[in-house]
N, C-alpha and C positions, 0 to 999 in steps of 0.2 A: 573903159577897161582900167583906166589910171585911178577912178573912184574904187573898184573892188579891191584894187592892187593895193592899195593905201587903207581899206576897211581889213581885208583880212591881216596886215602887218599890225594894223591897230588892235585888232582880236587876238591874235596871237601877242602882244606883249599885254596885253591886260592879263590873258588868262596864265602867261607865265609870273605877271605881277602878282595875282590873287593866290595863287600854289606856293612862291615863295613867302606871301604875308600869313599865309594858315601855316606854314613850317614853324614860321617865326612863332606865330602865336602858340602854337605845341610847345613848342621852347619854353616859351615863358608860362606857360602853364605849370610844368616842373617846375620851374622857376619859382614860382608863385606858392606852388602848396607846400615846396622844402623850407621857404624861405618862413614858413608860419612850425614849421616844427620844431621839437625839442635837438633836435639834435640833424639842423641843416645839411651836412657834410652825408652824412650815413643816407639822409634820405634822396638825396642828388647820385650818388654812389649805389645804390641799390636802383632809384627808378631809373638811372643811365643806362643801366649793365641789362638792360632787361630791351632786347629790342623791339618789345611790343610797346614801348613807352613814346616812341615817336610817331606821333600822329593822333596819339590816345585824347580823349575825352577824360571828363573827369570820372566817369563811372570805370573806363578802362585803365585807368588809373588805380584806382580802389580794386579792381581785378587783379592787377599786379601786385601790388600791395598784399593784398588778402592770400595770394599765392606765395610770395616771399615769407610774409609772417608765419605760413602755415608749415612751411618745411624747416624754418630754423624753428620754429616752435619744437617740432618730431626731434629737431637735432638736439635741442637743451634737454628734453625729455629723455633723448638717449642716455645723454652726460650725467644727468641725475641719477638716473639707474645704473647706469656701471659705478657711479662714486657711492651709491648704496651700497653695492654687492662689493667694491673694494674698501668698503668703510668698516674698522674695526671699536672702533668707539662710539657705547652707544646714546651717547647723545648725538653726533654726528648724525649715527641710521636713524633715528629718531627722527630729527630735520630733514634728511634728506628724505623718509619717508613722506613726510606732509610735504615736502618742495614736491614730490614726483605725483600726489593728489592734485598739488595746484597746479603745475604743469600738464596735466592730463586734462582737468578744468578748462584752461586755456585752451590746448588743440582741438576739444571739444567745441568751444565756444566760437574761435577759429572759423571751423567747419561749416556755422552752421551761417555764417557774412554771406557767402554767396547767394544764396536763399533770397536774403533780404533787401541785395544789391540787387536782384534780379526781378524784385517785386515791386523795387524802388520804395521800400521802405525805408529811410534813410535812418529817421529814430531809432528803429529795432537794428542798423547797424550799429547805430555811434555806440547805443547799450548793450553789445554784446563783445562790441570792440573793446569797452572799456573796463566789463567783466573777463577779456580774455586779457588785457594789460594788469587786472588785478593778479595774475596768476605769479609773474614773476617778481610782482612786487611783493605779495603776499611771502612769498618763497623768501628772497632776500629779508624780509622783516623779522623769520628767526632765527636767525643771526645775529638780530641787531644790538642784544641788549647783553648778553654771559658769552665768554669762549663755550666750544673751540669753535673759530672766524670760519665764515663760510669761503671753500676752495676758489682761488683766484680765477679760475677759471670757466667756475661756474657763473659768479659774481660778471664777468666780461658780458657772459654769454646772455645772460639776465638782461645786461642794461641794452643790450643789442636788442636783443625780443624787443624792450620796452622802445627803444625807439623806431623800429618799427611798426608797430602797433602805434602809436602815436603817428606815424603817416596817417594809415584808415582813417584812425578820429579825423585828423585836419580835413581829408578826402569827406569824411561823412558831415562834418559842420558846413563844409562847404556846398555839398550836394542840398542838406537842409536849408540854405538859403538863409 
């Protein structure tokens, strides 16, 4: 009876040992893929706040990712259009018209991660990741070079997308192996 009594106590702390070392390892998985991005802080910050991030894989990972980017995507997309419709100078509408093409570009391209995540194509994600990070770059690029300066706070909202989007890529280089 003292053999079982001393097997099961030994089973039970193994398997509480194994449950807390896959926690840990979850951890530093975020750990791991923030630690490769552009902009660490944003990407710790985003995949924390998101409670499917504990326990995730790196594909559910790239889920959440692909989710977050998708709705501040819509959100920069809004902001471009209302700074269209309240923009009275027309080099402004001008820009802001091609920013809200490129930004449309993006949600589109966006959209289309899951697909690919889900196919495990990992290439056709990093390449559409990287076509949907061209959107707010592209966006901020006419700006770059004559007034009038592109709205501070579109310009915020831009570099947020972009580091966003910059998770997926590290998530998809890293699924690529």
């Amino acid at each position: 009876m003292a053999v079982s009594y001393n097997s099961a106590i030994f089973l039970i702390v193994s398997l509480l040992s194994i449950s807390f070392t896959l926690t840990i390892v979850k951890a530093d998985l975020v750990s791991d893929v923030c630690s490769k991005a552009q902009k660490p802080a944003l990407c710790l910050s985003a995949l924390n706040a998101d409670p499917r991030s504990k326990g995730a894989n790196l594909e559910g990972l790239a889920t959440i990712s692909i989710d977050i980017s998708q709705k501040n995507a819509q959100t920069v997309r809004d902001l471009v259009n209302t700074l269209l419709k309240q923009g009275t100078d027309p080099k402004l509408k001008t820009r802001y018209d091609s920013c809200l093409e490129n930004y449309n570009d993006a949600v589109d391209d966006l959209g289309e991660l899951p697909g690919f995540l889900k196919s495990k194509d990992y290439l056709g994600l990093n390449v559409h990741a990287s076509a949907a990070f061209d959107g707010p770059t592209t966006c901020d690029d006419n700006f770059s070079e004559t007034p009038p300066a592109e709205a501070p706070q579109l310009k915020d909202a831009s570099d947020k997308l972009q580091g966003l989007i910059d998770i997926i890529l590290v998530i998809s280089n890293l699924l690529k192996g």
